[in-house]
DSSP file (Angstrom, degrees, kcal/mol; ACC not computed):
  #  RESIDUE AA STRUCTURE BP1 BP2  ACC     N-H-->O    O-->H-N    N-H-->O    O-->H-N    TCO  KAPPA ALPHA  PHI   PSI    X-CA   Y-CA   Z-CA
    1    1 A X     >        0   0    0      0, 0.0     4,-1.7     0, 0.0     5,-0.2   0.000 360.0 360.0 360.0 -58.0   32.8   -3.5   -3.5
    2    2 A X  H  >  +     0   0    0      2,-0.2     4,-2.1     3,-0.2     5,-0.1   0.817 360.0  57.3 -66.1 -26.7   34.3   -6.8   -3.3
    3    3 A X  H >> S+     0   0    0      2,-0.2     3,-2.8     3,-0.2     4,-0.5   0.774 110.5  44.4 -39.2-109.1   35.3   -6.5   -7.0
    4    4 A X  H 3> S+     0   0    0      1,-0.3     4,-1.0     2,-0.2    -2,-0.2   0.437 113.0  51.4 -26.3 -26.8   37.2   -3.2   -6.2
    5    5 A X  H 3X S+     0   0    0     -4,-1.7     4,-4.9     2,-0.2    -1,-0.3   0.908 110.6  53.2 -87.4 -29.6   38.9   -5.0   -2.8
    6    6 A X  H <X S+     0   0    0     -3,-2.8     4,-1.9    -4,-2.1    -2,-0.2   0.902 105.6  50.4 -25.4 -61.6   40.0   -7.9   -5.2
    7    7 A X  H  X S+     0   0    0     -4,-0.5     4,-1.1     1,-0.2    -1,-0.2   0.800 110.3  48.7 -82.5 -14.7   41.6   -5.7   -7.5
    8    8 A X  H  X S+     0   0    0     -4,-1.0     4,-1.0     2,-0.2     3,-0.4   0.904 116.1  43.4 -67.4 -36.6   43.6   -3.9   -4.8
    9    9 A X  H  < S+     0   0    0     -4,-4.9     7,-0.3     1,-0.3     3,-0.3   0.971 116.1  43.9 -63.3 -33.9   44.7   -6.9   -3.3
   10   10 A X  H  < S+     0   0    0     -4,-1.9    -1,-0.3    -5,-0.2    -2,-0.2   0.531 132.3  25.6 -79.3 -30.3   45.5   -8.8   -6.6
   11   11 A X  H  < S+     0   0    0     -4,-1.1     2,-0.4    -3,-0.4    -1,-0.2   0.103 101.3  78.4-145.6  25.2   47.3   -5.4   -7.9
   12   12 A X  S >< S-     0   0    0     -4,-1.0     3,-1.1    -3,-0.3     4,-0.2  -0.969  75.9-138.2-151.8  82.7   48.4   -3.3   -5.1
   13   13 A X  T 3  S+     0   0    0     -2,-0.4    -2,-0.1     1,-0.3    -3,-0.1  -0.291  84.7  19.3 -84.6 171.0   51.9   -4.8   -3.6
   14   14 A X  T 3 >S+     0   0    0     -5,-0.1     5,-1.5     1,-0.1     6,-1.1   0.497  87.1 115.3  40.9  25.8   52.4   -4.9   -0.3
   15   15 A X  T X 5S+     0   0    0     -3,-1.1     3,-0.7    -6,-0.3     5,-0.3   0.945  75.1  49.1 -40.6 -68.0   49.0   -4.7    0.3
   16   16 A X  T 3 5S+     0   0    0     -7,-0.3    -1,-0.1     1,-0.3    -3,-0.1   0.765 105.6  61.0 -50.5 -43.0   48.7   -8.5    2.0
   17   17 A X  T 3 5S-     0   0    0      1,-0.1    -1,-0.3     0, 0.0    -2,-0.1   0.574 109.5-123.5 -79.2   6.4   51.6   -7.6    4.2
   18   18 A X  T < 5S+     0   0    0     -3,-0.7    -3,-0.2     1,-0.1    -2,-0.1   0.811  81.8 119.0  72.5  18.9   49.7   -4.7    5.8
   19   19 A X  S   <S+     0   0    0     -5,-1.5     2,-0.2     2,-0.0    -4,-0.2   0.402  76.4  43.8 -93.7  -4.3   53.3   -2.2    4.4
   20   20 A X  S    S-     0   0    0     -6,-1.1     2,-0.6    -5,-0.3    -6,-0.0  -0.962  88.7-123.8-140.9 157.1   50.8    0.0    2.2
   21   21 A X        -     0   0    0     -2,-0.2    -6,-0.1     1,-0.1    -2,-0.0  -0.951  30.2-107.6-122.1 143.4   47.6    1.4    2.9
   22   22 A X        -     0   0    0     -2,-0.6    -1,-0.1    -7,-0.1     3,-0.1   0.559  34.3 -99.6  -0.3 170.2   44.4    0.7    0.7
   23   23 A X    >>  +     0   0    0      1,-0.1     3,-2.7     2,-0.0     4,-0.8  -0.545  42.8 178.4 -94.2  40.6   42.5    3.3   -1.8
   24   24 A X  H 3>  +     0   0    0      1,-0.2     4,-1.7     2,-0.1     5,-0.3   0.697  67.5  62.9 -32.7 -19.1   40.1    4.0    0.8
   25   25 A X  H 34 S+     0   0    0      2,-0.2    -1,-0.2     3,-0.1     5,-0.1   0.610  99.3  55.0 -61.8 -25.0   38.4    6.8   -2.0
   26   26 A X  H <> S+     0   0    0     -3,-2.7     4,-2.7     2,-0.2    -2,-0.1   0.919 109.6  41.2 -86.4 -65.7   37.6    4.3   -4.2
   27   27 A X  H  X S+     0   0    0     -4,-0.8     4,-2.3     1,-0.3     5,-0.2   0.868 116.8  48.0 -53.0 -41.3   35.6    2.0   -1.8
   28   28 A X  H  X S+     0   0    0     -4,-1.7     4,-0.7     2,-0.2    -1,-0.3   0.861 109.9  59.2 -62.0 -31.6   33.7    5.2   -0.1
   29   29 A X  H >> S+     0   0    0     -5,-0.3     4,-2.1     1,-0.2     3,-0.8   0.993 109.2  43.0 -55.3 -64.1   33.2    6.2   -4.0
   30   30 A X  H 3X S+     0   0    0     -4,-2.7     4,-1.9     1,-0.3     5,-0.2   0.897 118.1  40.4 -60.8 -31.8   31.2    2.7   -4.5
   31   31 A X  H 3X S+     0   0    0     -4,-2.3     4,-0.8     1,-0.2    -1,-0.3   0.606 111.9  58.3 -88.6   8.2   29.1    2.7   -1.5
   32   32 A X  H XX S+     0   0    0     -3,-0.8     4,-2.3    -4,-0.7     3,-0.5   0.961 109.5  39.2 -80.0 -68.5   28.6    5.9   -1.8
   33   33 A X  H 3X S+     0   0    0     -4,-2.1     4,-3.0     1,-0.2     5,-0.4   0.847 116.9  51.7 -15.6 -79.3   27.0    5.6   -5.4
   34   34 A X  H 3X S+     0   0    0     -4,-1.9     4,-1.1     1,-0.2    -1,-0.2   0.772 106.6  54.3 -40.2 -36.5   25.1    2.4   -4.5
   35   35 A X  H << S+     0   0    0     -4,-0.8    -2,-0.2    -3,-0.5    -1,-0.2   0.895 112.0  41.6 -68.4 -37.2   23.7    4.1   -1.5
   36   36 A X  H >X S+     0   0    0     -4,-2.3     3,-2.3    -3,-0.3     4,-0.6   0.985 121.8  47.2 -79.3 -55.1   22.2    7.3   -3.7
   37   37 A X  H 3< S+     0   0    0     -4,-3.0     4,-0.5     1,-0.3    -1,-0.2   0.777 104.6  52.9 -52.8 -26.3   21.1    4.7   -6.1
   38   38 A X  T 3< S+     0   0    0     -4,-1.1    -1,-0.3    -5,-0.4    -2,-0.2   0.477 107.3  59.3 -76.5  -2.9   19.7    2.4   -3.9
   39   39 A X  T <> S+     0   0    0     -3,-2.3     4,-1.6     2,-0.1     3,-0.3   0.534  81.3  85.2-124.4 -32.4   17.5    5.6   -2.5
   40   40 A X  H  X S+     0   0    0     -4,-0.6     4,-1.3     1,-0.2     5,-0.2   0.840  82.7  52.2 -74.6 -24.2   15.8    6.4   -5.5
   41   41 A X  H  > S+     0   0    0     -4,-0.5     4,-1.5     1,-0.2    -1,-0.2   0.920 114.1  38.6 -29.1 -64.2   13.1    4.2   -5.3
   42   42 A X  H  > S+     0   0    0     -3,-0.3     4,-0.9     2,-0.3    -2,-0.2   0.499 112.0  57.1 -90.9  -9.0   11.8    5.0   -1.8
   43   43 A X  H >X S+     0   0    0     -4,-1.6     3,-1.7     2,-0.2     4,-1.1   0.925 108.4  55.0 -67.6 -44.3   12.4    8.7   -2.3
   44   44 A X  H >X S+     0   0    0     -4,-1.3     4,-2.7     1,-0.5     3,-1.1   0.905 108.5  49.0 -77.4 -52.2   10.0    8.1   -5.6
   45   45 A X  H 3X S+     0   0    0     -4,-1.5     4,-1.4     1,-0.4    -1,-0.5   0.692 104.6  44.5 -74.4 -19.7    7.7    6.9   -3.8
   46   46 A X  H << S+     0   0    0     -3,-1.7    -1,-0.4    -4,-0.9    -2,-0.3   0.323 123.0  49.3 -96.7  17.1    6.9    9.2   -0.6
   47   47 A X  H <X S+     0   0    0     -4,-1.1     4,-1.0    -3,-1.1     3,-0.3   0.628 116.9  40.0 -72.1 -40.4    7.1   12.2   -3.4
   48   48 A X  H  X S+     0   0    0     -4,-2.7     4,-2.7    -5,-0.3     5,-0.3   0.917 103.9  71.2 -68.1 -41.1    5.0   10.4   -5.6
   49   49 A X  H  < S+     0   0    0     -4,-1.4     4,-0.2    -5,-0.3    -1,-0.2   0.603 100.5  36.4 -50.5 -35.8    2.6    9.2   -3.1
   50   50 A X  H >> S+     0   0    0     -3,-0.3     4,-1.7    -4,-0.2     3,-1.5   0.921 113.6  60.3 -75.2 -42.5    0.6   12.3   -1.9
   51   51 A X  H 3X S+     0   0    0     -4,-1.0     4,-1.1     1,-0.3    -2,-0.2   0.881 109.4  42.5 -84.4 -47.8    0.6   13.9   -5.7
   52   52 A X  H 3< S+     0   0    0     -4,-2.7     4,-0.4     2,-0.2    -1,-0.3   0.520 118.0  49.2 -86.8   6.8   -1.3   10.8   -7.1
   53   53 A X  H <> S+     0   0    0     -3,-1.5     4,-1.0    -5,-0.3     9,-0.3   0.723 115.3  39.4 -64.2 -36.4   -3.4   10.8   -4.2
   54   54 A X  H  < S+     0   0    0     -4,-1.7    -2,-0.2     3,-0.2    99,-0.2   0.433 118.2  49.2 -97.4  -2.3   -4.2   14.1   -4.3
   55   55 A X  T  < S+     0   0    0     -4,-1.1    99,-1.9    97,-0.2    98,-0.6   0.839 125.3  22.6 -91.6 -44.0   -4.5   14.2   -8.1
   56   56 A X  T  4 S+     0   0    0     -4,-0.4    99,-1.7    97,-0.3   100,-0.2   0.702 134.0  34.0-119.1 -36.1   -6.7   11.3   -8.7
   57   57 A X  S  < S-     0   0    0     -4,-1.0     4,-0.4     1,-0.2    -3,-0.2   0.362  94.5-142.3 -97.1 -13.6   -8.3   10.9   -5.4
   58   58 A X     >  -     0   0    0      1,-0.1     4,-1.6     2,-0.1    -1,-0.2  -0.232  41.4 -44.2  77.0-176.1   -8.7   14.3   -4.2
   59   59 A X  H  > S+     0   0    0     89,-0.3     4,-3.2     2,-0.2     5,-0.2   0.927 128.3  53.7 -63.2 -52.5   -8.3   15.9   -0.4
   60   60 A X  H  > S+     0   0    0      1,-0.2     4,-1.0     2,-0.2     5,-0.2   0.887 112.8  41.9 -70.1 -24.0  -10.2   13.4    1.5
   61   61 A X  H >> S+     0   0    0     -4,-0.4     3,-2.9     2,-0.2     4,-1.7   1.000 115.8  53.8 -64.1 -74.1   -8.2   10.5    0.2
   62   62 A X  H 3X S+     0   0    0     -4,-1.6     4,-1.7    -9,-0.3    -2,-0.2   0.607 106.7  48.5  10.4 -71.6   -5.1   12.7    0.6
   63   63 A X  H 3X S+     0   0    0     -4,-3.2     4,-0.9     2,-0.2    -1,-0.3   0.579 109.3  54.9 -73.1 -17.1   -5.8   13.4    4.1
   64   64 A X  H <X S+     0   0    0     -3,-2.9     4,-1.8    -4,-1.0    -2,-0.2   0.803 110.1  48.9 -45.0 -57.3   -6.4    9.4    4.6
   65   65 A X  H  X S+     0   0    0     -4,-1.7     4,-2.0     2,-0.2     3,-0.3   0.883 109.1  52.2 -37.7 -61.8   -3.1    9.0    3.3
   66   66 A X  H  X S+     0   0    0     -4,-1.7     4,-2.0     1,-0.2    -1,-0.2   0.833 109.9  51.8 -53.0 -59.0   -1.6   11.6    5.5
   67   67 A X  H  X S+     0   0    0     -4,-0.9     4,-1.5     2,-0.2    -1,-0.2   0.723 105.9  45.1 -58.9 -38.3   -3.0   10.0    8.1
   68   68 A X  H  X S+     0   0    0     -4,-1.8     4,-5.8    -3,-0.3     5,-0.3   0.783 110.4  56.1 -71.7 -32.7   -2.0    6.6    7.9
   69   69 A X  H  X S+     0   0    0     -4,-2.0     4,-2.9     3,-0.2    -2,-0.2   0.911 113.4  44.7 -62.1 -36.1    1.5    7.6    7.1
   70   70 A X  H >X S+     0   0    0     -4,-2.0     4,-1.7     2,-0.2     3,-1.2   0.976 115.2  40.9 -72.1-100.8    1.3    9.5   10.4
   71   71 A X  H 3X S+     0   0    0     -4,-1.5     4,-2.0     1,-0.3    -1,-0.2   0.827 120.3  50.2 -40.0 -54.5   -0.3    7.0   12.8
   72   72 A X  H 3X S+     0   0    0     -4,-5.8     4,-1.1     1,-0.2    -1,-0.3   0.905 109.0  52.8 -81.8  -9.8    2.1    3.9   11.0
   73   73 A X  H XX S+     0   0    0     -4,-2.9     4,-2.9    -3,-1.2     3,-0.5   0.911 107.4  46.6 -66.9 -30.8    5.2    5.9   11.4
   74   74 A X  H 3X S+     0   0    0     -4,-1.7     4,-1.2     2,-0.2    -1,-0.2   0.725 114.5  50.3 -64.5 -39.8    4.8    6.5   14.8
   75   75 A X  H 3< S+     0   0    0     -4,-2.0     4,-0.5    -5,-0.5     5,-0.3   0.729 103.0  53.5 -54.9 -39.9    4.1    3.1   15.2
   76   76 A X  H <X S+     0   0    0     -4,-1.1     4,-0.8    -3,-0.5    -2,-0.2   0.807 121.3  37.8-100.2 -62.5    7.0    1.6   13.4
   77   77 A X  H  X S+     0   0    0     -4,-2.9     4,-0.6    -5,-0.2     5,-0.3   0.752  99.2  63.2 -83.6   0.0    9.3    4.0   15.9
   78   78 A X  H >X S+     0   0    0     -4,-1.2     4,-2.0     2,-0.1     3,-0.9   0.917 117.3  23.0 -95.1 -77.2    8.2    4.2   19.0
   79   79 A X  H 3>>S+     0   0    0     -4,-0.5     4,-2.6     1,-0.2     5,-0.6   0.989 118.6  63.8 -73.7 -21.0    8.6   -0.1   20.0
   80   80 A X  H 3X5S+     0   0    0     -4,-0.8     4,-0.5    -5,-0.3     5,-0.3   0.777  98.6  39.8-116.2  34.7   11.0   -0.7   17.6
   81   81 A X  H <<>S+     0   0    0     -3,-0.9     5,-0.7    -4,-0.6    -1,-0.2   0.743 126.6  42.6 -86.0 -53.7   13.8    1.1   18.3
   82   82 A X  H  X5S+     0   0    0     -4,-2.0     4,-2.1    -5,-0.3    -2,-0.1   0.960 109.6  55.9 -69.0 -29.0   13.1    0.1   22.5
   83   83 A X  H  X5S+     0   0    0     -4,-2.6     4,-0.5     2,-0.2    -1,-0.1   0.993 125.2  22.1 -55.5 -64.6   12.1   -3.9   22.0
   84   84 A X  H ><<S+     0   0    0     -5,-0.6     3,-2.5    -4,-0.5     4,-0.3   0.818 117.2  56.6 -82.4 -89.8   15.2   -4.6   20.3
   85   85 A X  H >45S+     0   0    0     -5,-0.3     3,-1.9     1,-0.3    -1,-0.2   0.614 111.5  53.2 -18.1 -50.3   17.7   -1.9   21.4
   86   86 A X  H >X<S+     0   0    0     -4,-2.1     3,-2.1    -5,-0.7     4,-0.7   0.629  83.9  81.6 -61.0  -2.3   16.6   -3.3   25.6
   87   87 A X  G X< S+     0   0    0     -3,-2.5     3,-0.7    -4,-0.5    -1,-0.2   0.723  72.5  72.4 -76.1 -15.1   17.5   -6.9   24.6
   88   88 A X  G <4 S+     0   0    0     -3,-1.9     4,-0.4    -4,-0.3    -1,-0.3   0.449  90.4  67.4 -93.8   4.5   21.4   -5.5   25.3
   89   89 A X  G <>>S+     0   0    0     -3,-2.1     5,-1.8     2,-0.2     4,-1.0   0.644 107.9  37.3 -81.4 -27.9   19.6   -5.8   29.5
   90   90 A X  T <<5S+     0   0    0     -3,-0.7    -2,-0.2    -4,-0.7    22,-0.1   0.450 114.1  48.5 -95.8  12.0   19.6   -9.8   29.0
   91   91 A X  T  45S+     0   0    0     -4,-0.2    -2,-0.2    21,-0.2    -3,-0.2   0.683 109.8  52.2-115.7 -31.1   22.5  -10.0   27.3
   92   92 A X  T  45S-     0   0    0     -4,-0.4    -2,-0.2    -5,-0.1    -3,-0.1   0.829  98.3-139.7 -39.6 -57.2   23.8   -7.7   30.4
   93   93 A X  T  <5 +     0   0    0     -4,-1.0     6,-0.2    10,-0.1    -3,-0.2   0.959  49.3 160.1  86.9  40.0   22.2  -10.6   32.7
   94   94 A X      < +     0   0    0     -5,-1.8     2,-0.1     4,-0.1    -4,-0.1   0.892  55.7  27.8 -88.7 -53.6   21.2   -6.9   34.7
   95   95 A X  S  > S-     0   0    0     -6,-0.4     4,-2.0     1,-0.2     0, 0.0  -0.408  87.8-113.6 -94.4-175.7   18.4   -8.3   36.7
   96   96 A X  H >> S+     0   0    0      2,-0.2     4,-1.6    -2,-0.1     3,-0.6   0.933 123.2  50.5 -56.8 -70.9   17.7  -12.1   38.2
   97   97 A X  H >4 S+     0   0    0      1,-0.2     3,-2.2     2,-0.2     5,-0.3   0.717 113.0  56.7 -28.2 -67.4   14.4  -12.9   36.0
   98   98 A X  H >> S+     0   0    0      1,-0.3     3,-1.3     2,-0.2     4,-1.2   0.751 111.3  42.4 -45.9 -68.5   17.4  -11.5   33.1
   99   99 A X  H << S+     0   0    0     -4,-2.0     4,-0.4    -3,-0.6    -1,-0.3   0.795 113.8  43.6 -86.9   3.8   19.8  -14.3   34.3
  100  100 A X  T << S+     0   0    0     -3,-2.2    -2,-0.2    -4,-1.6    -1,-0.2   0.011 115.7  58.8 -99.6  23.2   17.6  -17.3   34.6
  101  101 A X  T <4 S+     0   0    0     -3,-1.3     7,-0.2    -5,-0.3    -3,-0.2   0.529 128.0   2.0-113.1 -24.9   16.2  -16.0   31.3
  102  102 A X     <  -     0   0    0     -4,-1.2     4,-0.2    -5,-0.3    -2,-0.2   0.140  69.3-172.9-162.3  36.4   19.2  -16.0   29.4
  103  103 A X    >   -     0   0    0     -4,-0.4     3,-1.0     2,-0.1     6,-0.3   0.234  57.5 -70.7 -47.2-179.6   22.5  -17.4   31.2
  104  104 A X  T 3  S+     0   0    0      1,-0.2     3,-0.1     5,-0.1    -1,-0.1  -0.436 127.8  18.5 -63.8 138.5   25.9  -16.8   28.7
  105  105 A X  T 3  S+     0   0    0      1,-0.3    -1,-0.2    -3,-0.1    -2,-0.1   0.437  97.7 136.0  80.3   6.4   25.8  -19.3   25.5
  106  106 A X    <>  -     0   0    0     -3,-1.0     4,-2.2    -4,-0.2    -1,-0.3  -0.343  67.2-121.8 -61.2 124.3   21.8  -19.8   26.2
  107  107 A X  T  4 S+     0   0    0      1,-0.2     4,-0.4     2,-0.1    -5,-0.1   0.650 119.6  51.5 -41.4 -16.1   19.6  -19.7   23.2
  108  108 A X  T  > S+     0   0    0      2,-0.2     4,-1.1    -7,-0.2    -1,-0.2   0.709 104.1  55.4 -98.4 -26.9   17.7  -16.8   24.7
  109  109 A X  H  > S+     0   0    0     -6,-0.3     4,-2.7     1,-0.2     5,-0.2   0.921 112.1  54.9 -83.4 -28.0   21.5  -14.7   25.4
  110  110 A X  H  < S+     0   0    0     -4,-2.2     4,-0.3     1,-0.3    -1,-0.2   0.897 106.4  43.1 -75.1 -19.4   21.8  -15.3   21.4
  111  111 A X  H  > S+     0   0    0     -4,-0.4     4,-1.8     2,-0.2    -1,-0.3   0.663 111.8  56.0 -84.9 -13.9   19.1  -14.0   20.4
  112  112 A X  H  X S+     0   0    0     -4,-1.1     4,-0.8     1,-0.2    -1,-0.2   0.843 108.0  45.1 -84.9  -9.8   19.5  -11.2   22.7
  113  113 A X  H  X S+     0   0    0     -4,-2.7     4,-1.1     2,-0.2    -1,-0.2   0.497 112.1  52.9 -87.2   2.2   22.7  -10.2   21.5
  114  114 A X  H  > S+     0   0    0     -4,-0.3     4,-5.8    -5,-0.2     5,-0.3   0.761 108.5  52.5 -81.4 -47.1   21.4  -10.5   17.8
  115  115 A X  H  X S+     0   0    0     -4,-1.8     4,-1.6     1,-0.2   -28,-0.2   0.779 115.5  43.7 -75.9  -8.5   18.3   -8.2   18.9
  116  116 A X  H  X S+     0   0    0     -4,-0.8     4,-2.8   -29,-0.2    -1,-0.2   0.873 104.5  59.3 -80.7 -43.1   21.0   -5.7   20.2
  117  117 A X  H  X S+     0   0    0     -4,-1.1     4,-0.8     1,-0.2     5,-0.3   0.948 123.1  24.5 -41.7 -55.3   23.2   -6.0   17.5
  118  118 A X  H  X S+     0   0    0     -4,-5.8     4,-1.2     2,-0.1    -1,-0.2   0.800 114.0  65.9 -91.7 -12.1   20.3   -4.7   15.3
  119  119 A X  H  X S+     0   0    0     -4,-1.6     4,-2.5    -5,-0.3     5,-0.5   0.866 101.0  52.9 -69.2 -48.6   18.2   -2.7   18.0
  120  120 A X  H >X S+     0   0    0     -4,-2.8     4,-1.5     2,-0.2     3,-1.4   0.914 114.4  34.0 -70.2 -58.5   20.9   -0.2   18.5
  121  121 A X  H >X>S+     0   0    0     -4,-0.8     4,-1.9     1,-0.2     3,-0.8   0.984 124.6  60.9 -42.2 -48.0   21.7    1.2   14.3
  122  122 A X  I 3X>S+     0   0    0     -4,-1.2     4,-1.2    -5,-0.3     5,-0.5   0.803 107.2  31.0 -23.1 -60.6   17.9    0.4   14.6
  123  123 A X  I <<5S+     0   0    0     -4,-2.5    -1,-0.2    -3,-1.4     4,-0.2   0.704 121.8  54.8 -74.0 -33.5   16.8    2.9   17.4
  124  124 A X  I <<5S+     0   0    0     -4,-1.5    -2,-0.2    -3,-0.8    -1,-0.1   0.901 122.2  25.8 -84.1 -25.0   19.6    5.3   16.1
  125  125 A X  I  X5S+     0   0    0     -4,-1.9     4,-1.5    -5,-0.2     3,-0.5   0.871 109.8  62.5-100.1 -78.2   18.2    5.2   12.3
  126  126 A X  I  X<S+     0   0    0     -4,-1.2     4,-3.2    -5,-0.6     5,-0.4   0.865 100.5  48.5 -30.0 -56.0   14.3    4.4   12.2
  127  127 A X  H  ><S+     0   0    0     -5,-0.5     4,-1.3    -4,-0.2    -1,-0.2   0.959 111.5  42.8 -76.5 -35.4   13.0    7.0   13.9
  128  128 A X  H  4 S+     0   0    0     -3,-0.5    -1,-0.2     1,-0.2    -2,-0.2   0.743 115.4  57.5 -86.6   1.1   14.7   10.2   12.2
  129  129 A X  H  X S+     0   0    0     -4,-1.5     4,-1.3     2,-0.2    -2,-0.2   0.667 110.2  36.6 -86.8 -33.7   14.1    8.4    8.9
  130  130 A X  H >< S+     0   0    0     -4,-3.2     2,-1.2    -5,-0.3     3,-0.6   0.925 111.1  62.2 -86.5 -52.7   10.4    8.0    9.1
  131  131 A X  T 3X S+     0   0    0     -4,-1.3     4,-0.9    -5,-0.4    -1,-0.2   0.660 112.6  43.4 -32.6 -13.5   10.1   11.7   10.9
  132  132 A X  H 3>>S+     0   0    0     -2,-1.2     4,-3.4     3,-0.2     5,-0.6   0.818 110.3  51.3 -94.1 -72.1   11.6   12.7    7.5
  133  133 A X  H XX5S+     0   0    0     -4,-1.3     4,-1.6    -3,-0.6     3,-0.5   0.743 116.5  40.2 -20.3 -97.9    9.3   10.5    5.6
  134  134 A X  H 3>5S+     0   0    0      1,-0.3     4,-2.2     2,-0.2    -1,-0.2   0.544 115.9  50.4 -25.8 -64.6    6.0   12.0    7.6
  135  135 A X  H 3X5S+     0   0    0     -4,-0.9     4,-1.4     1,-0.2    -1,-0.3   0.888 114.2  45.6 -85.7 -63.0    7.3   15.7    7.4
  136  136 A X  H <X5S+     0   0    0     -4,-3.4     4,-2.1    -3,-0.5     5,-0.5   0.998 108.6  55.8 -40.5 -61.0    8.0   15.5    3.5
  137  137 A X  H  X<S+     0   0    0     -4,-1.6     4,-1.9    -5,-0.6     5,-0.3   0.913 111.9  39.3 -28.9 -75.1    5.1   14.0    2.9
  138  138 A X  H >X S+     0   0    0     -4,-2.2     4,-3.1     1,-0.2     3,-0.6   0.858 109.3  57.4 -39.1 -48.1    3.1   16.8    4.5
  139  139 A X  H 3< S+     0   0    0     -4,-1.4    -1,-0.2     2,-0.3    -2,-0.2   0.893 110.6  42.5 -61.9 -56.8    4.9   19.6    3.4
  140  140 A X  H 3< S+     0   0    0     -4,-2.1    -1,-0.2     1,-0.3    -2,-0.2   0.482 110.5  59.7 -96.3  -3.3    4.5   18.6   -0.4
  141  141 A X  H XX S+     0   0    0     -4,-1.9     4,-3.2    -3,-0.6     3,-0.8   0.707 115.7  39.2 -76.5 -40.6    0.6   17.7    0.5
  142  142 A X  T 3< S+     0   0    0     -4,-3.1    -2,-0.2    -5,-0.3    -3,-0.2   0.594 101.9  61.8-118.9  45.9    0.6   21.2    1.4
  143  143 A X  T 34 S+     0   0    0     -4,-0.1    -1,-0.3    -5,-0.1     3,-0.2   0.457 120.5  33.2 -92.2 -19.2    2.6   22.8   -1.1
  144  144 A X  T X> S+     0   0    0     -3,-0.8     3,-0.9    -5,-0.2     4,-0.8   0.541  77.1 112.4-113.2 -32.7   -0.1   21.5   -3.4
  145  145 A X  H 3X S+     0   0    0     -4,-3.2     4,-1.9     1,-0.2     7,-0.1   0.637  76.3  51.2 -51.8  -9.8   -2.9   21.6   -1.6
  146  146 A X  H 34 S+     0   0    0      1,-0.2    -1,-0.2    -3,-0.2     6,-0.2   0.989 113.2  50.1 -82.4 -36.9   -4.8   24.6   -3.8
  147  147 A X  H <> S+     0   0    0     -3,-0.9     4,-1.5     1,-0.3     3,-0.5   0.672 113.3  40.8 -74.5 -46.6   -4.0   22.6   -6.8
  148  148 A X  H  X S+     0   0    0     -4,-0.8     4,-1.1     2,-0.3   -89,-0.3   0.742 114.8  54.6 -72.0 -44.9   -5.6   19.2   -5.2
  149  149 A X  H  < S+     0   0    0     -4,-1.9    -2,-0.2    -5,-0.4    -1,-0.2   0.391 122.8  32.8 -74.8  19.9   -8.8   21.6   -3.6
  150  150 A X  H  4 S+     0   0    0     -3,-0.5    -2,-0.3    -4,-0.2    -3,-0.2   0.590 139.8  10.3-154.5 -49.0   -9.2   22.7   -7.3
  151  151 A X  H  < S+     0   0    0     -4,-1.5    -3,-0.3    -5,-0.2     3,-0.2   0.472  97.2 127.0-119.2 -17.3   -8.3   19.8   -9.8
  152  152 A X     <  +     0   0    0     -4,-1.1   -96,-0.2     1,-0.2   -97,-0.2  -0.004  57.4  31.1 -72.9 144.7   -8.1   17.3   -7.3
  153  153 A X    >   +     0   0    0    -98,-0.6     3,-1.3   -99,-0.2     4,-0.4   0.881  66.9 160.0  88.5  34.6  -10.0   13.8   -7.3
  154  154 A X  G >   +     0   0    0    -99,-1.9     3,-0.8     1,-0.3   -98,-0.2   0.765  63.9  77.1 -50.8 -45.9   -9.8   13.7  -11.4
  155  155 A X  G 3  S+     0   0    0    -99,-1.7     3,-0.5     1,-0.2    -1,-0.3   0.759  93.0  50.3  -7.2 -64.2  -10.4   10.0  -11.0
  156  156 A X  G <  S+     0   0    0     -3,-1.3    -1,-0.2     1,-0.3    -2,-0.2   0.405 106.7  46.3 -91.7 -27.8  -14.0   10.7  -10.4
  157  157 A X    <         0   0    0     -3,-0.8    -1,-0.3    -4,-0.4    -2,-0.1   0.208 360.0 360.0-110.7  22.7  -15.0   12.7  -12.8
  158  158 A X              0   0    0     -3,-0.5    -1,-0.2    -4,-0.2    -2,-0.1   0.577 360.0 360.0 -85.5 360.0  -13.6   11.0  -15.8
């Protein structure tokens, strides 16, 4: 990305003077690209993740699996989308406790405007990305599941 703004500035006149406007297509092209590439990893893994449970380990394993993803996703959205995303109430100064916690230019008001900065895309993100997670996951446990109640837990009997 900074490659690609280089060479517009560096080849693009009147770029600098703000008299032409950018290739914005090009730059959505690269983060676009990086983003899908950057995804296949963690896709590979909640796909992979039930099928070599359930292949190798069998149902009960499976349903372990299931379970933990379950119990730590829920976990993972519920405080921290509210911990950080409320930090923008000291950084408000909204109550007393709020300003004798954290007057303007205060170590405590930067770190609450840091935890706001990242609590709201946080709150907005986290939670419909693991609900995704969980709900593939399941789905393709039980898209499989005669296959796993029938071959499943191969491990065990090698």
């Amino acid at each position: 990305m900074v490659e690609e703004v280089r060479r517009q500035f560096n080849t693009i006149p009147g770029l600098m003077e703000g008299t032409v406007r950018p290739d914005y297509a090009k730059c959505v092209k690269i983060s676009t690209d990086a983003s899908l590439r950057e995804m296949i990893p963690p896709g590979a893994l909640v796909m992979l993740t039930p099928l070599i449970a359930g292949t190798f380990f069998g149902v009960e394993t499976l349903s372990g699996v299931l379970a933990g993803a379950l119990v730590s996703g829920i976990q993972c959205q519920t405080p921290a989308r509210g911990a950080w995303d409320n930090a923008k109430y000291i950084e408000a100064g909204v109550s007393e406790h709020a300003k004798t916690l954290g007057p303007k230019g205060s170590e405590c008001h930067k770190a609450a405007v840091i935890g706001d900065t990242i609590g709201d895309p946080l709150k907005d993100t986290s939670g419909p990305s693991l609900n995704i997670l969980i709900k593939l996951m399941t789905v393709e446990s039980l898209v499989f599941a005669p296959f796993f109640a029938e071959h499943g837990g191969s491990l065990f009997r090698i």
